[in-house]
C-alpha angles and dihedrals in degrees: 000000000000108000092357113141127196119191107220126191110247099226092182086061100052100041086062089052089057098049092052081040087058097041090053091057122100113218104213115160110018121115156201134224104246092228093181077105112054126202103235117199115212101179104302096345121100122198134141132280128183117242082269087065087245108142117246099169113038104235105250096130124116083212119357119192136202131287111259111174090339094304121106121177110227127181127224137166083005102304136087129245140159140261145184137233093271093053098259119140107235096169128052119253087237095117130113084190139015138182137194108280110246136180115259137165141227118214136214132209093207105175105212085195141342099272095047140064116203115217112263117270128238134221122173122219135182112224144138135221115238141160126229091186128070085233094076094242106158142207133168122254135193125233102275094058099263125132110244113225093245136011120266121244114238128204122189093194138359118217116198120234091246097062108065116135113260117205119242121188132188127214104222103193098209082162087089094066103095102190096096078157099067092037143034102188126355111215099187152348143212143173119220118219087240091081116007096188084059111100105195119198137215113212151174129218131167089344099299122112119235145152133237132171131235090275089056083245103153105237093168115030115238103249100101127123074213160315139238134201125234135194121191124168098301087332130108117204123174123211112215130192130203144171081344094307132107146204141151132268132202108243084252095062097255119132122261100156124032105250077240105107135105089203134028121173131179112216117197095193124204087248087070096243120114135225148179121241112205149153130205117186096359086311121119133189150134137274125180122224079272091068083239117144113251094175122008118234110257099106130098095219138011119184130182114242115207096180087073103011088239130116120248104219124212128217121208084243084063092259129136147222132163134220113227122228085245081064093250112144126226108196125227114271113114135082096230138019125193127183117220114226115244091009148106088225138103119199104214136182126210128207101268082065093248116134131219144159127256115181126212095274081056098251111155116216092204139077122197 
């Protein structure tokens, strides 16, 4: 190992490129349902409640969609049309297909003069895609029903020149380690905030993953498939695999998880707390940084959902349910659950194959 150097990827450092990346950026089109109309499912017929479950649109809708920019597509009598927020059609029932109306933009490529080129201006237009074939053939349309000449462009985002990522790499020097008898190749190191003066290795010998310290003292034994590295928050965890099984260590090398699962996932939600997917014996939950249960074990499958920064949760019958991030649990008994984005709202499916909306205090917007 001696003056050996490996050039490792700073992540830390790129992740901070990314944040101010992503502060830099403009979001200019993308949108959010307006759920303050809600589509409200009696039997087969859809209308509209308000977040109290009055009713506000009688249901009288074959499908009814939700409310983009005042505007929700319905269908009646097997076509689609438009209405508005008090319930009036404003746009024939005359579509095959009909999507949520958006903002978009045209461009032009006005040339000032010869030697110069402008910047492409921008217009923004309201307008939908839908479709008056039963091809599917589609054109836009504006909101009065009428088909636009040509199809808006549409950006989600706009990200200046001058904020493109660079790449910074540091140089780690693990060639200054002399002990080629405890380890054969370090991967990785860390410091916990515990003691600061402390240098902790990840290393690699005889195949087998461990940890020592910078007095070559062995804070995890040698006898790992592998370890991973963990930050959370401060805090160093270290996730360890053996004989097929996992678990989690302290960055110290103490035990947090039993080396005893078949699955262990760690889940940066989008409410900035963290959590540890995991199953034991075909039995899979969730336990916070507390080692608190968040969701006892008793389910086949958990995945984390990033649309709505909740958890779908998985029976053993196949059903499924989903944990908001307000912690409210909705049980397992639909087909499908799918989160809406910006929302407090789940779209589910039961197993008559009939959809309807449950919000985060588990109200359901449907009656059967």
């Amino acid at each position: 190992m001696s003056g050996e150097q490996i050039k490792l990827l700073t992540m830390n450092s790129k992740n901070l490129i990314l944040a101010l990346l992503l502060a830099c950026t403009v979001p200019v089109f993308a949108q959010n349902a307006d759920m303050s109309l809600i589509p409200y499912r009696q039997g087969d017929l859809w209308g509209y409640a308000s977040p109290d479950k009055s009713i506000i649109i009688k249901p009288e809708y074959e499908e009814a969609h939700r409310f983009y920019e005042g505007f929700a597509a319905v269908k009646k009598g097997g076509k689609f049309g438009y209405i508005n927020k008090e319930g009036k059609v404003v746009i024939p029932f005359k579509f095959f297909t009909a999507k949520a109306f958006q903002f978009g933009f045209y461009g032009s490529d006005t040339k000032p003069n010869p030697n110069q080129k402008a910047p492409a201006t921008q217009k923004t237009v309201l307008f939908a895609g839908a479709s008056l074939q039963a091809n599917g053939y589609e054109i836009c349309i504006d909101t009065k029903g009428n088909q636009l000449a040509k199809c808006p462009a549409i950006n989600d985002v706009i990200v200046a020149d001058n904020d493109k990522p660079a790449t910074v790499t540091v140089v780690a020097n693990y060639g200054t380690i002399q002990k080629s008898e405890l380890f054969d190749k370090i991967t990785g190191d860390y410091k916990i905030i515990a003691n600061a003066e402390e240098t902790y290795y990840i290393a690699v010998r005889n195949n087998n993953y461990g940890v020592f310290n910078n007095k070559f003292d062995v804070i995890v034994p040698f006898e790992y498939s592998s370890i991973e590295k963990i930050n959370i928050g401060p805090m160093v965890y270290l996730k360890v695999e053996k004989n097929g099984l996992k678990g989690i260590l302290f960055g110290t090398g103490s035990p947090y998880f039993a080396v005893e699962n078949t699955r262990m996932d760690n889940v940066k939600a989008a409410n900035g707390n963290s959590y540890f997917i995991f199953t034991k014996d075909g039995q899979t939950g969730i336990k916070d940084t507390h080692y608190t249960n968040v969701v006892d074990p008793i389910y086949s499958d958990i995945a984390y959902d990033s649309t709505g920064g909740g958890f779908i949760l998985t029976a053993s019958n196949i059903y499924k349910g989903y944990v908001f991030p307000n912690s409210k649990v909705l049980l397992p008994k639909y087909t499908e659950v799918r989160a809406i984005k910006g929302t407090e709202f789940v779209l589910v499916k039961n197993a008559a194959g009939k959809w309807g909306y449950v919000n985060n205090r588990l109200m359901e917007y449907f009656e059967d």
